[in-house]
C-alpha angles and dihedrals in degrees: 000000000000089000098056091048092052092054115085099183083061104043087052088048088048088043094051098045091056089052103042100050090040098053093037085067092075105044086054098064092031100048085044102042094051085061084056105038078054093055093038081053096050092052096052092050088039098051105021081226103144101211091070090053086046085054095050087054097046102040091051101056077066081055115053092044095061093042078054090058099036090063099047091048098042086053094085092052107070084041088055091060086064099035103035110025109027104151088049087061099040086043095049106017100110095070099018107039085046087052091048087052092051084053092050104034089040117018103033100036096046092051087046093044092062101030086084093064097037092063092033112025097067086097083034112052143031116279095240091051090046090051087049091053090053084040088059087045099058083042099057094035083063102038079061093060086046096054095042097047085052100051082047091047092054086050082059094041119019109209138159100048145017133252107259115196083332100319133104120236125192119225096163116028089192091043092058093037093055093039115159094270102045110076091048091041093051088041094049094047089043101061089033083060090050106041085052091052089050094051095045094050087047086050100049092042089047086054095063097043087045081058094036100235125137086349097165098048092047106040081063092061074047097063096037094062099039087053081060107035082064096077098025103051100052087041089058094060094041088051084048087054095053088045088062102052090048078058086058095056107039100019112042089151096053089050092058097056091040078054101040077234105174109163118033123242120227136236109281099026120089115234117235119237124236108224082174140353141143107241118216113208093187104051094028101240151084123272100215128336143177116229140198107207110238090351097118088058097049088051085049096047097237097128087113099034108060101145084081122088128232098220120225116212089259098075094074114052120250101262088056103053137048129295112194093067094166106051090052092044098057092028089063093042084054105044087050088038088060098038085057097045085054100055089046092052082059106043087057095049092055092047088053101042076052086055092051094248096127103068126122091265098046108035088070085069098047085090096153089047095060094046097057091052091048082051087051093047092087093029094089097058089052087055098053094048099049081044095060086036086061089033094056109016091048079061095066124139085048142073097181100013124252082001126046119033130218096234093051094039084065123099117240104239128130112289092229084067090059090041091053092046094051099049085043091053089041094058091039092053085044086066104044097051093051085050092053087050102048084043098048095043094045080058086045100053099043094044128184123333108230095192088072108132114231108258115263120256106238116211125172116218099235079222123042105208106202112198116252110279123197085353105307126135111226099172112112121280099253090046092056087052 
């Protein structure tokens, strides 16, 4: 324990990762939840019918606190790049820190610009130009996720420049923006966002109809989801298995730890898979393990490449590959285990709204079915964390990888310092998540009212005809005539 409060290195990694999974809680639903709040609205405007101008409302007060807390806890991060990890910014700046300020001068402050009107416009302008402000939002919400899964991709897969005495210089700004990693990362992250939107909606309103309370109103948001959860949940896992082979190809290292992939297997021969196992860092093995025999080429798609080697971790010497094999192992087995449950949740509830079981008088009796979506609500979170655990710490030893490492990226100062600013930020985050909790439930509890007028439609007369004072006429001229 000494140990680990003398090291700084240690103390900042440990500093970051809590940032950076606590505040990604909030983007997820937030970044989701505005593509949903833009089809509820259509709707509304598409159809007049009023409940799904009572869901917009509803579903946005959910938004807007966790757009709240995201801020606030999103906040220390971009600190912790000039406190923390100063030569990485003065090393890399002129590419990352110019793709953090796109995210923040395009993409955040649009999404905050026209949040305003999009919680208080709907008495104060037209409801078009309402539906295109949460439209923006949702634009901006996600542009975000585009321009900070491209500065993090880089960090996979540096493009667009070379390291000069230490620094990166950028020869070619697009280059380094669509860098190998970066269209199958922002896909990836995009429909993770999204799926766990959906499943949190279908667990909240599950739970309703389980309690039987608004069951009607709420087993709409229900079918909505799910109508979009059936494209969205099997391409996720298609886009995941794309993300992995990519993994094969740039990251060789990394695959091996997801694997517990020890020896390396040679050209010509398949390479078993590892459904479970207990890997061992110091001896270099694992423990124990189940395997499936030439499953892990098949995944990989090398049946009919087999002059290609699967790499085992040995193969790079300590120093060069991940440590934590573990984490990264069962991180990456959760993360798929979850995306799978989810597409077969699905699957079963679509097979059982097509055998009439999901009307107003017999959802009501699919108890076990709407427990198993209020299980899932959560489910989605879990799997975008372990996803950027295996994501950031698969990367170790680097920073920026192949370039920059982790241990030289960090700033010199007194490790106490480190210490202070991460139980502050601990009990800060603390805070902020009771109070998410106390806030989202009180929502939750109180649920939509459904008494809510429908907004006015404000429209201007293009001429304002004031009646005659002191016997003049005012009317226009042409009117008078």
């Amino acid at each position: 324990m000494e140990e680990l409060i003398s090291n700084t290195v240690t103390l900042s990694r440990i500093q970051f990762a809590l940032t950076a999974i606590f505040h990604m809680l909030w983007p997820v639903l937030t970044t989701g939840m505005a593509i949903y709040l833009v089809v509820i609205e259509g709707l509304w405007l598409k159809t007049h019918n009023l409940e799904y101008y009572h869901h917009a409302r509803f579903w946005s007060k959910l938004y807007v606190l966790n757009f709240g807390i995201g801020v606030a806890s999103g906040l220390p991060m971009a600190f912790q790049f000039g406190l923390n990890w100063a030569p990485f910014s003065e090393s890399v700046g002129d590419f990352f820190g110019t793709v953090l300020g796109f995210e923040g001068t395009m993409a955040f402050m649009l999404e905050a610009s026209f949040l305003g009107i999009m919680l208080f416009g709907w008495d104060r302008v037209p409801p078009v130009i309402h539906w295109i402000s949460t439209i923006l939002v949702a634009f901006g919400a996600n542009l975000s996720t585009f321009w900070i899964l491209s500065a993090n991709s880089w960090l996979q897969t540096p493009a667009g420049g070379e390291f000069i005495a230490g620094k990166f210089v950028v020869q070619d700004y697009f280059q380094a923006i669509a860098n190998p990693f970066m269209v199958n990362s922002f896909l990836h992250t995009f429909f993770a966002t999204l799926e766990t939107s959906l499943f949190v909606i279908g667990g909240i309103s599950a739970w309703y109809i389980i309690n039987q309370r608004r069951t009607e109103f709420f087993l709409r948001s229900f079918k909505v989801i799910l109508a979009i959860a059936i494209v969205i949940a099997p391409l996720q896992v298609f886009i995941g298995h794309l993300s992995a082979e990519q993994v094969y190809h740039y990251q060789p290292a990394k695959l091996a730890a997801m694997e517990a992939q020890w020896e390396t297997v040679p050209a010509g021969e398949p390479a078993d898979w590892s459904l479970l196992a207990v890997p061992n860092n110091k001896v270099e093995k694992n423990e124990w393990e189940i395997k499936v025999p030439g499953a892990l080429s098949y995944l990989l798609e090398l049946k009919s490449k087999l002059d290609q080697p699967v790499k085992g971790l040995k193969e790079w010497e300590p120093k060069n590959r991940p440590q934590m094999v573990g984490l990264i192992y069962y991180s990456f087995r959760i993360m798929v285990g979850i995306g799978l449950f989810l597409a077969g949740l699905m699957l079963i509830t679509v097979i059982q709204w097509l055998s009439g079981k999901l009307s107003t008088t017999t959802i009501t009796q699919q108890k076990w079915l709407m427990r198993a979506w209020i299980f899932a609500g959560p489910l989605g979170y879990i799997a975008v964390e372990t996803g950027w655990i295996v994501r950031c710490v698969g990367r170790q030893p680097w920073i920026v990888y192949g370039e920059l490492r982790t241990v030289d990226a960090a700033s010199h100062i007194p490790p106490g310092e480190v210490l202070f600013s991460l139980v502050g930020l601990m009990s800060m985050y603390a805070v902020f998540f009771v109070a998410a909790l106390y806030f989202g439930s009180r929502i939750i509890r109180k649920g939509p009212n459904l008494e809510l007028p429908a907004p006015r439609t404000i429209i201007k007369p293009a001429i304002d005809i004031e009646p005659a004072q002191h016997g003049v006429d005012r009317r226009p001229a042409e009117a008078q005539q």
